[in-house]
C-alpha positions in Angstrom: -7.9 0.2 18.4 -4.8 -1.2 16.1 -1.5 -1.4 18.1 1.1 1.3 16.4 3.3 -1.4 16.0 0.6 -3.1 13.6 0.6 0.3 11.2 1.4 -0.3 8.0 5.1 2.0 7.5 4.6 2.4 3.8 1.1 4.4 3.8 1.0 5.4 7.5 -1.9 3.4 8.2 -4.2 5.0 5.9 -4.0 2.5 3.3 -3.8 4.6 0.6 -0.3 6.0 -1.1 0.3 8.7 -3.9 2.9 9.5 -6.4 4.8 12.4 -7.2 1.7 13.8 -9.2 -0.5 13.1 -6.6 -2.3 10.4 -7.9 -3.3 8.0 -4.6 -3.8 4.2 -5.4 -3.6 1.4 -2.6 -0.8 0.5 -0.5 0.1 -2.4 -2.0 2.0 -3.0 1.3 -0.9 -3.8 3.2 -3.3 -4.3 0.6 -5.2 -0.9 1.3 -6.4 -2.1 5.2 -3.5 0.2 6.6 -2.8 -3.0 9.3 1.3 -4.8 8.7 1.0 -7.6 11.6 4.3 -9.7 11.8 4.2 -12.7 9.1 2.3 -10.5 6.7 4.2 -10.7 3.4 4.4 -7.3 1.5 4.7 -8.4 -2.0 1.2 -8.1 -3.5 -1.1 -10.8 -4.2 -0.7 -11.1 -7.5 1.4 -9.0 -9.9 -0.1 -4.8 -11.0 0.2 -3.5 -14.0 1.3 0.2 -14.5 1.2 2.9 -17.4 3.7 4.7 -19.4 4.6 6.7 -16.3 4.9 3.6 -14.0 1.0 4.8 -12.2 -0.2 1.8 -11.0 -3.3 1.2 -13.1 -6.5 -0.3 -11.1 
């Protein structure tokens, strides 16, 4: 069982997030895993690219 303090605030814990148009992509937060733990850094990996209508493109 994950400690609530350990959710992920951005998605909610479910690792997923969605845009106004209700297109769902991973939390690039947490890198889709739905867990934040203290020293976790949440810029992504490595940079994302994104369409004409800033979707992020996987």
């Amino acid at each position: 069982m994950v400690d609530r303090n350990h959710i992920c605030k951005a998605c909610d814990g479910v690792g997923l997030l969605a845009d106004d148009e209700e297109w769902q992509y991973t939390c690039t937060v947490c890198g889709g895993d739905g867990i934040f733990l203290p020293g976790d850094s949440p810029e992504p990996d490595a940079p994302f690219s994104v369409d004409e209508n800033n979707r992020v493109l996987e």
